[in-house]
C-alpha positions in Angstrom: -22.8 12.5 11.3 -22.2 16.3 10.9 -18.7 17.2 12.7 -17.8 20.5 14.3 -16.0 22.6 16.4 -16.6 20.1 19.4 -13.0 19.0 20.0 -11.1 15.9 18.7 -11.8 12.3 19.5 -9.7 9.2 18.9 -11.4 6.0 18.3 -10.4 2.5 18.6 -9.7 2.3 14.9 -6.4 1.5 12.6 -4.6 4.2 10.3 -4.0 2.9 7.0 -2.0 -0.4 6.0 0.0 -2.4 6.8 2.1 -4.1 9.3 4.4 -7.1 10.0 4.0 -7.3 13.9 1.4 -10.3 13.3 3.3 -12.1 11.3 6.9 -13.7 11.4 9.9 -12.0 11.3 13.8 -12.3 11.0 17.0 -10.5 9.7 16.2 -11.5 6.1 12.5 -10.5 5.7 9.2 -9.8 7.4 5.9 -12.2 6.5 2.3 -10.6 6.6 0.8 -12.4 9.1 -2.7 -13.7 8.9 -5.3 -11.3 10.6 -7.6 -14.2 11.3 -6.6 -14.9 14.5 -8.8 -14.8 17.8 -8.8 -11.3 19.8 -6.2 -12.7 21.8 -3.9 -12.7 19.5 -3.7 -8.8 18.7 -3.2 -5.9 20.8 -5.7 -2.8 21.5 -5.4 0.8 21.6 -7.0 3.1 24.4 -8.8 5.9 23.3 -8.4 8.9 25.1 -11.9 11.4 24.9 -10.2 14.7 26.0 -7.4 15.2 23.4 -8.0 18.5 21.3 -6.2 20.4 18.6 -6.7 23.9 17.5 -6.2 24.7 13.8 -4.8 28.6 12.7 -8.7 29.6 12.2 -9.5 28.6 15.4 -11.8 25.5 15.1 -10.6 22.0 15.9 -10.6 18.7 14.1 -12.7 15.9 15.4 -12.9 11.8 14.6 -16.5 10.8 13.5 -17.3 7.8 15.2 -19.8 7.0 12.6 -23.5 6.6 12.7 -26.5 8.7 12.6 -30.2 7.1 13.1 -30.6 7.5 9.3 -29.5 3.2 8.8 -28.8 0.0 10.7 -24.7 -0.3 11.0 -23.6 -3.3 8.8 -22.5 -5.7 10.5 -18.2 -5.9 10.8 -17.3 -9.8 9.9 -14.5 -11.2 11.6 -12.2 -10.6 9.7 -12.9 -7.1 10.1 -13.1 -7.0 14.0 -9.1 -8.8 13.6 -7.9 -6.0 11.0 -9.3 -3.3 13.8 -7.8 -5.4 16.4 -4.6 -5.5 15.0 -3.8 -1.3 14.8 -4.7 -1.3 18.3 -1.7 -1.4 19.6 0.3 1.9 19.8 3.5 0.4 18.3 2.4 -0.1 14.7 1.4 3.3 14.6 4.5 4.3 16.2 6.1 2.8 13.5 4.1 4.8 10.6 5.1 7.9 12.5 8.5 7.4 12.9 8.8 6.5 8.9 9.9 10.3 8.4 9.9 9.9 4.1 6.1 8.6 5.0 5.3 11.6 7.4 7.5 13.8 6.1 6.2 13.7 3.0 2.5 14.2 3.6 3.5 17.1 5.9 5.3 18.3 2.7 2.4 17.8 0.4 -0.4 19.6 3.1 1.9 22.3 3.0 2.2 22.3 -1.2 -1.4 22.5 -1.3 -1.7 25.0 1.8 -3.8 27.2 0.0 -6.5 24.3 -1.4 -6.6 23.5 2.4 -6.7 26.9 4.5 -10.5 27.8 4.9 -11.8 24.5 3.7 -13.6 21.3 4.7 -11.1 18.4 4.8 -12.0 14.0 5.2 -9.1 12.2 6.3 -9.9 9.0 5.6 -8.2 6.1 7.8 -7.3 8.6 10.5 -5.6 6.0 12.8 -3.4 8.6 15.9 -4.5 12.1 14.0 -1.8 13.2 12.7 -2.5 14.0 9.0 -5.7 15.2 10.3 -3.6 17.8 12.5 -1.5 18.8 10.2 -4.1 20.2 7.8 -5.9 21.7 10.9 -2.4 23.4 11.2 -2.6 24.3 7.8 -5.8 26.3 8.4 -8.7 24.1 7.4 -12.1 25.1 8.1 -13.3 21.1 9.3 -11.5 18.1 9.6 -13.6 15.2 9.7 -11.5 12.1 10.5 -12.8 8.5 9.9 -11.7 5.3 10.6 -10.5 3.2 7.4 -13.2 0.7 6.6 -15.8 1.0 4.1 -18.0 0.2 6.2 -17.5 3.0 8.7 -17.6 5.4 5.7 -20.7 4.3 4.3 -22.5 5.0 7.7 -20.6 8.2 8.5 -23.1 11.1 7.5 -21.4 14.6 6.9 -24.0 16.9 6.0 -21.9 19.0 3.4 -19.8 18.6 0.4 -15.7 18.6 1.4 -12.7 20.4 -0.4 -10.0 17.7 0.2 -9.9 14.0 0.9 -6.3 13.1 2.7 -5.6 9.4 3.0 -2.6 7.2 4.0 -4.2 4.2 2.4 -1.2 1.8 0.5 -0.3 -1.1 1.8 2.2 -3.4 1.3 2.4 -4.3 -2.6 0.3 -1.2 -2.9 -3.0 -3.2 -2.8 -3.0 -5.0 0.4 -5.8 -4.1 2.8 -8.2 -2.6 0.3 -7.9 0.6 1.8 -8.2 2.3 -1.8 -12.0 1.3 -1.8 -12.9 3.5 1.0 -10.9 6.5 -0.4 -13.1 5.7 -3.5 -16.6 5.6 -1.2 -15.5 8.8 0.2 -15.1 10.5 -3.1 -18.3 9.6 -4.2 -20.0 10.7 -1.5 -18.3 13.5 -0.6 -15.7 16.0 -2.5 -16.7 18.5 -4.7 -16.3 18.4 -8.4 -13.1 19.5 -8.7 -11.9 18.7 -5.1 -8.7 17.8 -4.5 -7.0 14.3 -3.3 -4.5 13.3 -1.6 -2.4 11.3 -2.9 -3.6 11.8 -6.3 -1.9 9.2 -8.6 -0.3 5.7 -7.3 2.0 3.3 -9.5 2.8 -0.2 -8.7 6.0 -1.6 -10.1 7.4 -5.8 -10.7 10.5 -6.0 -11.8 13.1 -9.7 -11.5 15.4 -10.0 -8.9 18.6 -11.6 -7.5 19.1 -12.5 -4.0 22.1 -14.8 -3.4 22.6 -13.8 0.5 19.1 -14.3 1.5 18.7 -17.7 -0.1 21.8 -19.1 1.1 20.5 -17.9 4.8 17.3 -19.0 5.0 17.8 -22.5 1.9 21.9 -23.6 1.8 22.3 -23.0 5.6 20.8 -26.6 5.8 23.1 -28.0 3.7 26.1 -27.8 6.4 24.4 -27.2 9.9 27.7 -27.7 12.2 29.3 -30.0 9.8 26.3 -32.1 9.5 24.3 -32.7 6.3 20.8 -31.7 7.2 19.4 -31.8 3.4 16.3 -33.6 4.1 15.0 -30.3 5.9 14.8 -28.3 2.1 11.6 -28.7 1.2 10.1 -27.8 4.5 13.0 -25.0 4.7 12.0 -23.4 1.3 8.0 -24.3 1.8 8.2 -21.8 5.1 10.6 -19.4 3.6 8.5 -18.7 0.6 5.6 -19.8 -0.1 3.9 -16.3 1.0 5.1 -13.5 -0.1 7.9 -11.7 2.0 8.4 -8.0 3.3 12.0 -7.1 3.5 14.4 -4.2 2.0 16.6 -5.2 -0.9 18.8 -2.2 -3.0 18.9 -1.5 -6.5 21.7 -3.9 -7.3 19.3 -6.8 -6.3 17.4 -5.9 -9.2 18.0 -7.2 -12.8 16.4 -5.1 -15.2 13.8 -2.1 -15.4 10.4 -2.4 -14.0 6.8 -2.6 -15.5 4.0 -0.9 -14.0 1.5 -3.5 -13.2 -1.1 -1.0 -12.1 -1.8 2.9 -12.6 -4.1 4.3 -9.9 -5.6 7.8 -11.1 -7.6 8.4 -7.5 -10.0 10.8 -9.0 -11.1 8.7 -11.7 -10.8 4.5 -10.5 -13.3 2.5 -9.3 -13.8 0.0 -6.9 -14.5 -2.8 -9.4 -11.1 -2.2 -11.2 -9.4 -2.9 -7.7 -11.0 -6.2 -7.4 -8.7 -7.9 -10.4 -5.8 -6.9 -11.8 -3.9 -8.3 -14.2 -0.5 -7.6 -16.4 1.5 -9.4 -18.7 5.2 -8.6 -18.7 8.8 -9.1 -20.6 12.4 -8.3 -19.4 15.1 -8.6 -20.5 18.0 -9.3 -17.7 20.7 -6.9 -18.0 23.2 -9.6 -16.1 24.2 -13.1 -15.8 22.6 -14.1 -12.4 20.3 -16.8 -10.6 16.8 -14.9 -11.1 15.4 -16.1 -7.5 12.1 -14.5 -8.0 10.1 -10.8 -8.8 10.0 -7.4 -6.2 7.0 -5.2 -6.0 7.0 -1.9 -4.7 5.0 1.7 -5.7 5.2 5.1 -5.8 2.3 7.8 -5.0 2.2 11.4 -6.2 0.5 14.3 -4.4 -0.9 16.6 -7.6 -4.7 17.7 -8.3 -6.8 16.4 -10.8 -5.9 16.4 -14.4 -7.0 19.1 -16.6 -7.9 17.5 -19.6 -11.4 15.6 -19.1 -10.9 11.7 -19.0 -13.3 9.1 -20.3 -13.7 5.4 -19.5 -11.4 4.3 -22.6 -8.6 6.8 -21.7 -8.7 5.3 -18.4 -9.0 1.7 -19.2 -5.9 2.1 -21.2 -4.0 4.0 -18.2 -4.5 1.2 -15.9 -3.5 -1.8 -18.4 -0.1 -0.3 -19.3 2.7 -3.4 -19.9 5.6 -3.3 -21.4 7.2 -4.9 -24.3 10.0 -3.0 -24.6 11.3 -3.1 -20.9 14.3 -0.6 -21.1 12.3 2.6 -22.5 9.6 1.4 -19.8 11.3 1.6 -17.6 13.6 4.7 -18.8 10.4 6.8 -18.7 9.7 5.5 -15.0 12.9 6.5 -13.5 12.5 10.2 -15.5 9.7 10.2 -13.9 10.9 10.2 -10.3 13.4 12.3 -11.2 11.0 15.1 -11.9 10.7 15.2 -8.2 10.8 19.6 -8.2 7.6 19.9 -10.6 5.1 16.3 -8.8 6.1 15.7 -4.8 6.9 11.7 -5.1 6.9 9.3 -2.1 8.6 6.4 -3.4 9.0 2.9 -2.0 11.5 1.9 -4.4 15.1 -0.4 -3.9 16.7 3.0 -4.7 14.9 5.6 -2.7 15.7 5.3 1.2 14.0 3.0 2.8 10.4 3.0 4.4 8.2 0.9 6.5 6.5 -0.9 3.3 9.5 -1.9 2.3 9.7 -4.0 -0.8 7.6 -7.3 -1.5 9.0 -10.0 -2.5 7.6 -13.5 -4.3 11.1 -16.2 -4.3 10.9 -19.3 -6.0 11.5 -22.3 -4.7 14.3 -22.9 -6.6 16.8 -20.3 -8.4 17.0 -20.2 -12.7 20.0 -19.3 -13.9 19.9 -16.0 -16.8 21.9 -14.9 -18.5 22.8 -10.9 -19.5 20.0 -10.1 -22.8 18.1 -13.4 -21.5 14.1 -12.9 -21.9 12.1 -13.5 -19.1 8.2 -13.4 -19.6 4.9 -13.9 -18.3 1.9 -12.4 -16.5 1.1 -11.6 -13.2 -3.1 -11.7 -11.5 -3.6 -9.8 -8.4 -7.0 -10.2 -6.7 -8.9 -10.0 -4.0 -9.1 -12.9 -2.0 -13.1 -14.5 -2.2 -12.2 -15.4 2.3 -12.0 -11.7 2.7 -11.5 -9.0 0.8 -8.0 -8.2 2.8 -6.0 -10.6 1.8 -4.5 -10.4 -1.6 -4.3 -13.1 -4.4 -1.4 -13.7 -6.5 -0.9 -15.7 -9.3 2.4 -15.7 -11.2 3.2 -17.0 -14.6 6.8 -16.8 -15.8 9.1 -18.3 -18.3 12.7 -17.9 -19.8 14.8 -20.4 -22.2 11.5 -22.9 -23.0 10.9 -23.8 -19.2 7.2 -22.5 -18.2 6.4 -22.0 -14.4 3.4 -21.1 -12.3 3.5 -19.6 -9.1 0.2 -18.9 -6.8 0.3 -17.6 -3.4 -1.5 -15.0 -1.0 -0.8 -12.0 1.3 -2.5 -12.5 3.9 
């Protein structure tokens, strides 16, 4: 569908990610709540026909609703229809908005790149309320074409001209979650220029062990003593329901025991979908404390930059997106210099450090604490794939070990 100066239309569609208002919450940490539920279950947005929003050169930005006669619309699965569903409610994206180092930061970077913007054609893809779709018809683009976030909605989106810039807010919790990534990648093949700009251009997602004394003893010891009375027999159920999936919650940088890994470098110009599907890293700490390791914290950083210079090829990239470390402490030296370059790259960082966003951190607990000591070795490898029930969800499988004992850990994000 060709877009013009015709005005701007929301549809009934979800911005980017994620979102804990399905699932269970509490003081200590927010589960991702399944998105299988019946319609009834999740909440929809109106969409309002008459909204529309100049840019400086005088045209307006519009959301394609898809379409064109040119094929049959594929057919949305359930699961689909739910994940719609559930961004239709004008909370969640209230709380996207109001995460200022989120919109803040995407403001910043539309402004950065001002000048690959003015005059051109933009694709903001995952639209959800607008607003990054405003913000770079503020900045003076040509055309905005704003889609909704599914892959499917891209492929039948037609758009009879090449675009300058592709904009997304696609990471979800633990980065991956959702699979919005794959529609960024449909919309770069089909669309930008050779040498077109994305943004964000680079993502990294981190693992790194963790200690959590406070939020054990809350959700695990508290049924040790429950008004004087020994309710013990309640500890499998308790730690069953308390973590068995994994948990979105905030922790700080003194929760964490060593320096992180990078389980996964995303180059946006360059990926593919079929690296997204499977992803696996092996790991080695080394705990920089005495401390009950209670289980590992995931969180990511993107980078808003333009694509690299120097030509890439499939092995340069292969290695890129397989980086481990075996020496954790210059791993994870380099990372933190990294984020400190924060003048030259514009960083929007999820980590325990960094104030705190929406995605918060993810964590995976054990069931049960083990006990490290400072210099211990804690190794293993972690397997993060797409779930075969739908595509969504996320798969994790966790192998660890430290002084001989050997554990497995499999759970999913749903």
């Amino acid at each position: 569908m060709f877009c013009n100066n015709n005005g701007y239309q929301q549809q009934q569609q979800p911005e980017a990610h994620s979102n804990g208002s399905n699932g269970t919450s509490s003081s200590s940490g927010r589960r991702v709540g399944t998105m299988a539920a019946g319609p009834s279950n999740h909440r929809f947005r109106k969409g309002n026909n008459n909204s529309r929003y100049p840019s400086e050169n005088g045209g307006f930005v519009r959301v394609s609703s898809g379409g064109g006669d040119k094929q049959p619309p594929t057919r949305c699965t359930d699961f689909d229809m739910a994940y719609f569903q559930s961004y239709s409610h004008v909370g969640i994206h209230e709380e996207m908005i109001k995460d200022r180092i989120r919109t803040e930061t995407y403001r910043a970077a539309i402004t950065q790149y001002q000048s690959s913007i003015a005059g051109k054609v933009v694709v903001d893809v995952g639209c959800g309320t607008g607003i990054l779709s405003i913000f770079c018809a503020l900045a003076g683009a040509k055309r905005v074409y704003a889609v909704d976030a599914s892959e499917i909605a891209i492929q039948d989106v037609e758009i009879e001209e090449e675009v300058d810039v592709i904009i997304s807010e696609w990471m979800g919790y633990m980065l991956l979650y959702e699979s919005m990534l794959g529609s960024v990648v449909v919309a770069r093949d089909r669309w930008l220029k050779p040498g077109g700009l994305i943004l964000p251009s680079h993502a990294s997602l981190y693992m790194a062990p963790i200690t959590h004394t406070e939020r054990y003893s809350e959700s695990i010891d508290f049924w040790r003593n429950v008004y004087g009375i020994d309710m013990s027999a309640m500890l499998p159920l308790a730690k069953q329901c308390a973590f068995e999936e994994p948990s979105v919650e905030t922790i700080t940088g003194e929760n964490v025991l060593t320096w992180p890994i990078v389980v996964k470098h995303v180059d946006c110009y360059t990926i593919t979908t079929q690296e997204l599907e499977s992803v696996t890293a092996r790991y080695k700490f080394t705990s920089m404390m005495r401390a009950p390791l209670h289980g590992f914290a995931f969180w990511f950083d993107v980078e808003f930059s333009g694509p690299a210079i120097l030509p890439t090829n499939s092995h340069t990239q292969s290695l890129r997106s397989s980086i481990t470390a075996s020496d954790t402490n210059s791993l994870g030296s380099s990372q933190s210099k990294k984020r400190v370059k924060s003048d030259e790259v514009l960083i929007l960082s999820t980590a325990p450090e960094e104030p705190p966003t929406h995605w918060q951190q993810t964590l995976l607990y054990f069931y049960d604490p083990i006990e490290v000591n400072q210099d211990q070795v804690i190794e293993g490898s972690v397997t993060l794939s797409q779930s075969k029930e739908n595509a969504r969800f996320l798969n994790i499988h966790l192998e660890y070990a430290s002084a001989g004992r050997s554990f497995v850990k499999e759970s999913v994000m749903r």
